[in-house]
ZATOR-723090 format. One record per residue: x, y, z of N, C-alpha, C in turn; residue in three letters. Coordinates in pm, 1 decimal. Layout:
# residues N
> X|Y|Z|X|Y|Z|X|Y|Z|ALA
...
//
This chain:
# residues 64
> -912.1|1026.4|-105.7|-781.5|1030.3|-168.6|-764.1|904.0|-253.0|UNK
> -707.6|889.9|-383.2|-694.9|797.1|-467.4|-510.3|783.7|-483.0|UNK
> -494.4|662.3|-457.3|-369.9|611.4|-504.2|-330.1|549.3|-573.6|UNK
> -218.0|525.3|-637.1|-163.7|472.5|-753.7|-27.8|393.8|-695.7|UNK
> -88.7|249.9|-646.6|43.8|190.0|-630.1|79.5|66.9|-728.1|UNK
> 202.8|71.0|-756.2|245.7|-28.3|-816.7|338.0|-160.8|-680.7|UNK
> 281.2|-279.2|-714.8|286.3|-421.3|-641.6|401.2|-531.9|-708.3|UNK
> 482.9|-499.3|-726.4|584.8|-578.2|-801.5|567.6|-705.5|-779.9|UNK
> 549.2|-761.0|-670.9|523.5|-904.0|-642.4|416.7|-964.6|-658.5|UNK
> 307.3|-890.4|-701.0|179.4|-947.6|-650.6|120.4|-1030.9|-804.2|UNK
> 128.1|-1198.1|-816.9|121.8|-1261.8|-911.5|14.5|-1288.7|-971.1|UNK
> -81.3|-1306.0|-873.9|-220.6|-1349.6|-919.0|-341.1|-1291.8|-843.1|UNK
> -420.2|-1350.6|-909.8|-579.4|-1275.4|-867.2|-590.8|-1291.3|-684.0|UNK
> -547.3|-1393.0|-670.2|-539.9|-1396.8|-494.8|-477.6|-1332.3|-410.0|UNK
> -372.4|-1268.8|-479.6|-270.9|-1192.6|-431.7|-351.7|-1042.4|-386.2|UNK
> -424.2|-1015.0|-520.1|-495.8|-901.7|-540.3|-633.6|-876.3|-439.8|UNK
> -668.6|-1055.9|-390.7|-782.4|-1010.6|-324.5|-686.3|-999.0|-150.7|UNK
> -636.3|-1037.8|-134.2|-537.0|-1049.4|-29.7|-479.8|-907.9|6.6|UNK
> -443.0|-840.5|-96.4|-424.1|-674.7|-80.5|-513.8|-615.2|-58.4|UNK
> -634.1|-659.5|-111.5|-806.7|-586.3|-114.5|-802.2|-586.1|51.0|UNK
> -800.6|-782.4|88.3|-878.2|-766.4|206.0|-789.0|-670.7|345.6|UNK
> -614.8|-677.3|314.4|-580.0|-602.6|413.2|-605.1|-461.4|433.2|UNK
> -611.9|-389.4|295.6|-685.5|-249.0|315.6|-794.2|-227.1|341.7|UNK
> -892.0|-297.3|371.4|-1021.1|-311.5|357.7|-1013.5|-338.1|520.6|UNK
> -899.3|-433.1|571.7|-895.7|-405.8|738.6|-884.2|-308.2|782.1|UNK
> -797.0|-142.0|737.9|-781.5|-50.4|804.7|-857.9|67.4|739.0|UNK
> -976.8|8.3|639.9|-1083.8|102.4|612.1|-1141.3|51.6|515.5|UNK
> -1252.7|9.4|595.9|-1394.8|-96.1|546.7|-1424.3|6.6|433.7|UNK
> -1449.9|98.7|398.6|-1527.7|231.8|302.1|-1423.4|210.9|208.0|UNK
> -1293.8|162.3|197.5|-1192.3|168.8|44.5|-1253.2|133.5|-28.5|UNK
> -1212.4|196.2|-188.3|-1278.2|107.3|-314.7|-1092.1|42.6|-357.0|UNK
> -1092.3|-57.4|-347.4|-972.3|-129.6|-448.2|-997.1|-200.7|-560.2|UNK
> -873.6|-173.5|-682.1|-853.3|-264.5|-756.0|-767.3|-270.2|-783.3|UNK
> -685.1|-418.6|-803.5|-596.7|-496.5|-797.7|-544.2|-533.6|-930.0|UNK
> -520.6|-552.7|-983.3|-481.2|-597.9|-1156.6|-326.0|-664.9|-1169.5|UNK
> -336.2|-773.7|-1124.8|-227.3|-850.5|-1124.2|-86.2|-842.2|-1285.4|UNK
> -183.7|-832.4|-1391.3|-129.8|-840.4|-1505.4|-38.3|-644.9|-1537.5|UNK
> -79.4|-621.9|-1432.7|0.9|-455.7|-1438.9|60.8|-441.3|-1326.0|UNK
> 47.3|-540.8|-1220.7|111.6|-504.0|-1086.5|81.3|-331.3|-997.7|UNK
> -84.9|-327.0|-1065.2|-115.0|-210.3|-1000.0|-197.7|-161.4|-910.3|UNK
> -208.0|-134.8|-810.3|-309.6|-117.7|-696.1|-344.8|-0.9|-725.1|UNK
> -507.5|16.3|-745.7|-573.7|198.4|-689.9|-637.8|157.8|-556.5|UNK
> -634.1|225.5|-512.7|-710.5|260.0|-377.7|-772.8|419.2|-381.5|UNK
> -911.3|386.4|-337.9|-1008.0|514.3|-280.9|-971.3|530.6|-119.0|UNK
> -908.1|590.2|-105.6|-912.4|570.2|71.2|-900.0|719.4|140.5|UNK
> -988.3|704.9|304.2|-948.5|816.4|380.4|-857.2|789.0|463.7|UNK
> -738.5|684.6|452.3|-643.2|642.0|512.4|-508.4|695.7|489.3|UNK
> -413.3|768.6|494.7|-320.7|790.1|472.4|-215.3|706.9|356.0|UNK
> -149.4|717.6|268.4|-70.5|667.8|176.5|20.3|590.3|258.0|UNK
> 77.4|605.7|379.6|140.9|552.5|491.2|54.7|423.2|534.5|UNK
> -20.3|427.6|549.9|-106.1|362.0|610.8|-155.5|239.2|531.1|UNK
> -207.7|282.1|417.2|-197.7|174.0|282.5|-101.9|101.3|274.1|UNK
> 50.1|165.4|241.8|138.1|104.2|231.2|216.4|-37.0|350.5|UNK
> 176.6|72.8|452.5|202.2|-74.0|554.0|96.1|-182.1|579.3|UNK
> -29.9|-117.1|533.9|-91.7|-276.7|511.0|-79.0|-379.0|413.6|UNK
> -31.4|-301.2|316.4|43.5|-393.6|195.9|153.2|-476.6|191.0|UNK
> 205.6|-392.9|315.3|385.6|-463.3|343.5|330.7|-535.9|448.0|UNK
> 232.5|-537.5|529.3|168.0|-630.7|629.5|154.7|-752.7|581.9|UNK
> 77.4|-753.5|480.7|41.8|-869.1|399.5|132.1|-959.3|323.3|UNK
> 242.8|-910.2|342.6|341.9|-969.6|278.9|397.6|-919.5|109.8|UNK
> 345.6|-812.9|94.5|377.1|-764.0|-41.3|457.1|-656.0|-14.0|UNK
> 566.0|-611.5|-147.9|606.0|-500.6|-148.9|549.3|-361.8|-273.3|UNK
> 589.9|-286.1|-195.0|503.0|-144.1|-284.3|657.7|-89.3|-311.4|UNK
> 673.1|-73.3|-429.5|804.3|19.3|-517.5|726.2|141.2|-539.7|UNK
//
């Protein structure tokens, strides 16, 4: 499943690897990319859209 989230907060490239690495905690197999300058997250994942999202809000970011 591929997602399309937008990261309103997320400022810089660290931010982006910081989102990488929390999805990447609840499924090592994700492909992410992060793009700070669009505030946009894709994710490849067999994780639920739920599931993404609260690792994002885990990390301290919000998903609009």
């Amino acid at each position: 499943m591929t997602l399309q989230l937008t990261v309103p907060n997320m400022a810089c490239s660290a931010c982006g690897d910081t989102i990488t690495e929390a999805i990447k905690a609840i499924d090592s197999t994700a492909t992410v990319q992060a793009d700070p300058k669009t505030k946009q997250v894709s994710v490849e994942t067999q994780q639920s859209e739920t599931a993404v999202k609260k690792a994002i809000a885990d990390a301290g970011y919000t998903v609009a």
